[in-house]
C-alpha positions in Angstrom: 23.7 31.3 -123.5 24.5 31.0 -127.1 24.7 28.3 -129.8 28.1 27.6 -131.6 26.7 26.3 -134.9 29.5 26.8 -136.9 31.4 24.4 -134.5 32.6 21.0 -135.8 31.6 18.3 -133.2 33.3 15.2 -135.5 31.2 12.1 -134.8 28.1 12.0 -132.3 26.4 9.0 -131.5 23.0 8.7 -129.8 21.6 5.7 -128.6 17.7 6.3 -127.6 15.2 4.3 -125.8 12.3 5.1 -128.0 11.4 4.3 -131.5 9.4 7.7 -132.3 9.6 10.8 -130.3 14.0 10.6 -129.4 14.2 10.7 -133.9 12.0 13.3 -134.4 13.4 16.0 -131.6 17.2 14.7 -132.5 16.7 15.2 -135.9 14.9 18.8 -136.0 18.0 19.5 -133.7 21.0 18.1 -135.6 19.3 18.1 -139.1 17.2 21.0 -139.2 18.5 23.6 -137.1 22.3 23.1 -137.3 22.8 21.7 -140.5 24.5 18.5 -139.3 25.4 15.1 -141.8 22.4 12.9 -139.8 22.2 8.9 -140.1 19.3 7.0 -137.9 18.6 3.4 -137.7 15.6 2.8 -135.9 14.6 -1.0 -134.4 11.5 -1.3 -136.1 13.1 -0.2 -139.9 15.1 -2.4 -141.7 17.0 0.3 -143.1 19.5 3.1 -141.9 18.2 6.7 -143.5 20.8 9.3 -144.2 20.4 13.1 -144.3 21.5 15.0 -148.0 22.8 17.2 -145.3 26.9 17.4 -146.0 29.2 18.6 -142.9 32.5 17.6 -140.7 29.9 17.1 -137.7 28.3 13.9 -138.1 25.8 12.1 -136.1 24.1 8.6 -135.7 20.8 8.2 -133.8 20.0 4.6 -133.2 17.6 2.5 -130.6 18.2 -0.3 -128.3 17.1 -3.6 -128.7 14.1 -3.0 -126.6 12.5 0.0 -125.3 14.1 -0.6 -121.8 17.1 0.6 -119.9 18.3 -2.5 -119.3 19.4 -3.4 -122.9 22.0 -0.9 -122.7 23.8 -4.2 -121.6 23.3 -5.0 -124.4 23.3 -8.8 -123.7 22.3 -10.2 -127.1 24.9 -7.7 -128.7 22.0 -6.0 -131.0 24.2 -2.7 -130.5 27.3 -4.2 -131.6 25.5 -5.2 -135.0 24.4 -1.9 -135.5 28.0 -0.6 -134.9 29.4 -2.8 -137.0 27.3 -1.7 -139.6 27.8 2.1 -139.1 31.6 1.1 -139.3 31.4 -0.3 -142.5 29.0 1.5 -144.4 28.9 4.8 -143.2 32.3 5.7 -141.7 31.4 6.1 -138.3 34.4 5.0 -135.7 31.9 4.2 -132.8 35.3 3.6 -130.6 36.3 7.8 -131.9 32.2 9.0 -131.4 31.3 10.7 -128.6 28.2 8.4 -126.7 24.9 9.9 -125.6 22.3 7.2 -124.1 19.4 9.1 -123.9 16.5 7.1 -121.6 13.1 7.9 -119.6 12.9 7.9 -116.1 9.4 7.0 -116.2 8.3 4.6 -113.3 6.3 2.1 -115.2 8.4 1.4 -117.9 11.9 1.6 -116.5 11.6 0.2 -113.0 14.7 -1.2 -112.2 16.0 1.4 -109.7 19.4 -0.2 -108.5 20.4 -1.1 -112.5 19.6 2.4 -113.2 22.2 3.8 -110.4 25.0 1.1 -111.0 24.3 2.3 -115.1 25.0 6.5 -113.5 27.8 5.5 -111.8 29.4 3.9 -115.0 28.5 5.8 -118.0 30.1 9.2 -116.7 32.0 10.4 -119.8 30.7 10.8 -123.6 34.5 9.5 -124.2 35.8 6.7 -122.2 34.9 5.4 -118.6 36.8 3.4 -115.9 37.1 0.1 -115.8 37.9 -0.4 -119.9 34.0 0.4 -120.5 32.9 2.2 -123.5 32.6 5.6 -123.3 29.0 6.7 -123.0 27.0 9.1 -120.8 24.0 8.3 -119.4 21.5 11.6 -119.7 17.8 10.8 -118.3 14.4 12.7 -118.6 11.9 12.6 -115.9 9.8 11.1 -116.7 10.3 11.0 -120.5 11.8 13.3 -123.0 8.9 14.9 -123.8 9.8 17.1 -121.0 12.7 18.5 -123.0 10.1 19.5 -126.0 8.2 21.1 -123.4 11.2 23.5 -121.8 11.8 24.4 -125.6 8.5 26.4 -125.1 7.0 27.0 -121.5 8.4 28.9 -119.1 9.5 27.8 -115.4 9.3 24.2 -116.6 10.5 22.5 -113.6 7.6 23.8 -111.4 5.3 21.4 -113.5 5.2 18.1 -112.2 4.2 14.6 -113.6 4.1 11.2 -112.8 4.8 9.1 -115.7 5.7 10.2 -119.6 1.9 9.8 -121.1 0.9 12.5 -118.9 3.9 14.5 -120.6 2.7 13.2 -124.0 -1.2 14.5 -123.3 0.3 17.4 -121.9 1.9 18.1 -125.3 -0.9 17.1 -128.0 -3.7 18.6 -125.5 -4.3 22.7 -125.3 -0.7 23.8 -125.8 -0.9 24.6 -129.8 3.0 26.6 -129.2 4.8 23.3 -128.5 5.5 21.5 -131.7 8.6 20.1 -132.8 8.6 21.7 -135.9 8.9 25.1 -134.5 12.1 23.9 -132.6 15.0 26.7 -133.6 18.0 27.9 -132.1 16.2 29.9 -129.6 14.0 27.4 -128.3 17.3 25.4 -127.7 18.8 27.9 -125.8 15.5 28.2 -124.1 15.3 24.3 -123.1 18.8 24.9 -122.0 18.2 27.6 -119.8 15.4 25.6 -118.4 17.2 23.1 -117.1 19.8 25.6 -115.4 17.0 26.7 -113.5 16.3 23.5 -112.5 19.5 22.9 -111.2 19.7 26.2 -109.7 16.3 25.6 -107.7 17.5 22.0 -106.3 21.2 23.8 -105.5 22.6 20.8 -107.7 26.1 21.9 -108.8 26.2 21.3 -112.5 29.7 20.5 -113.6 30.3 19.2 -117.1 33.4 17.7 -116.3 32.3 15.4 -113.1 28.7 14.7 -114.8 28.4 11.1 -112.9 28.0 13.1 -109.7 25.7 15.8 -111.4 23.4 12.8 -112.6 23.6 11.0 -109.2 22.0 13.9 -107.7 19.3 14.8 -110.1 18.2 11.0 -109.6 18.4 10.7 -105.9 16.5 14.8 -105.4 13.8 13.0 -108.2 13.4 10.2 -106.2 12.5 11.8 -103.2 10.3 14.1 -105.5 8.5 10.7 -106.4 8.7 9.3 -103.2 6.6 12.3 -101.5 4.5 13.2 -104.1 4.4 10.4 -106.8 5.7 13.3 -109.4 8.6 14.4 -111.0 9.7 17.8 -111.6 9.4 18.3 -115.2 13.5 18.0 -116.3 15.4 16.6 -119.4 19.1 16.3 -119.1 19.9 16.1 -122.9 20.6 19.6 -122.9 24.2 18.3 -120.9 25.0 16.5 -124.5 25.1 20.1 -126.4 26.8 21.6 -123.7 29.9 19.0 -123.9 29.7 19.2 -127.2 30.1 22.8 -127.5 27.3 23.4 -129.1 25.8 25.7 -126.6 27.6 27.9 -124.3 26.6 29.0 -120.9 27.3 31.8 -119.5 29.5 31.7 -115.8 27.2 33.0 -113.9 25.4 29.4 -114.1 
């Protein structure tokens, strides 16, 4: 497992459920720890910020209408707005940026189990999709990201389990002084990383960058049982997948 830091990624953009917690963790990632050109543009701020940071890997972190899954469809075309203005202002080809959605799969706030399947089986490629849809991968955290803070820090993370992403949240402020997100470095990356691989390794989910639709479609159906049976979720974020198809990190084969 390494980190390519030197390695230009051209133009990322994010698009996060949250208002809070997705702006923080991406922005001690990209800003802090690999030096990246940053621009955010979060739904409750009238104004974009901009990192002093100067580099050819440039990325865009910006929220949803709403705090729910389902404006990904974005039907009042809130998104397109915010595109438009990244377009103009900042230089940002949305239609030449690789797509992240980063969302919860937290059973009280996204609840709409057959949207959230038919939204897997479409946004399969940062890049382009079938069907003339934008390109866009869908990468979900059971049951928020918080659990991706979380593998940057304690070991064997998928053995802890947790219904819903306040539990995450108190597990995160309560005893546990060593996870903070300003202590988030290269390491810890590679350490949230290799967390997740032994996730996948534990549920014997084949992990393939290049066919990530199916990747996702089993996470969600093994988490479903997970939930079903014990009305928890293994502790898992799949934003790690983004660096990964980025370059960003490197795994090792034997993954």
């Amino acid at each position: 497992m390494k980190i390519n830091k030197d390695k230009s990624i051209g133009r990322v953009l994010f698009i996060v459920e949250g208002g809070r917690t997705e702006f923080t963790l991406l922005r001690r990632i990209f800003c802090n720890v690999l030096g990246y050109e940053y621009i955010e543009k979060r739904r409750d701020k009238a104004n974009f910020f901009k990192s002093r940071n100067i580099s050819t890997s440039k990325i865009a972190v910006i929220n949803t209408e709403e705090s729910n899954i389902s404006d990904i469809c974005d039907e009042n075309c809130y998104l397109d707005s915010v595109f438009e203005t990244l377009i103009s202002e900042y230089d940002f080809p949305v239609d030449k940026a690789a797509i992240y959605y980063i969302f919860d799969r937290d059973p009280k706030s996204n609840v709409d189990v057959p949207l959230i399947k038919k939204l897997i089986s479409q946004l399969k490629n940062a890049y382009e999709n079938e069907d003339d849809l934008r390109g866009g991968l869908l990468l979900l955290s059971y049951p928020s990201i918080e659990s991706y803070v979380v593998a940057n820090f304690i070991d064997e993370t998928h053995l802890i389990e947790f219904a819903i992403g306040e539990e995450v949240k108190a597990f995160v402020a309560g005893k546990n002084a060593e996870i903070q997100y300003n202590k988030i470095t290269e390491d810890s990356v590679k350490k949230a990383a290799s967390e997740m691989m032994k996730y996948f390794e534990s549920e014997q989910i084949t992990f393939n960058i290049d066919d990530m639709g199916h990747t996702n479609s089993e996470v969600f159906e093994k988490q479903e049982i997970r939930y079903s049976q014990s009305n928890t979720y293994k502790l898992v974020s799949l934003l790690t997948v983004a660096l990964i198809d980025l370059g960003i990190i490197g795994i090792e084969d034997t993954f």
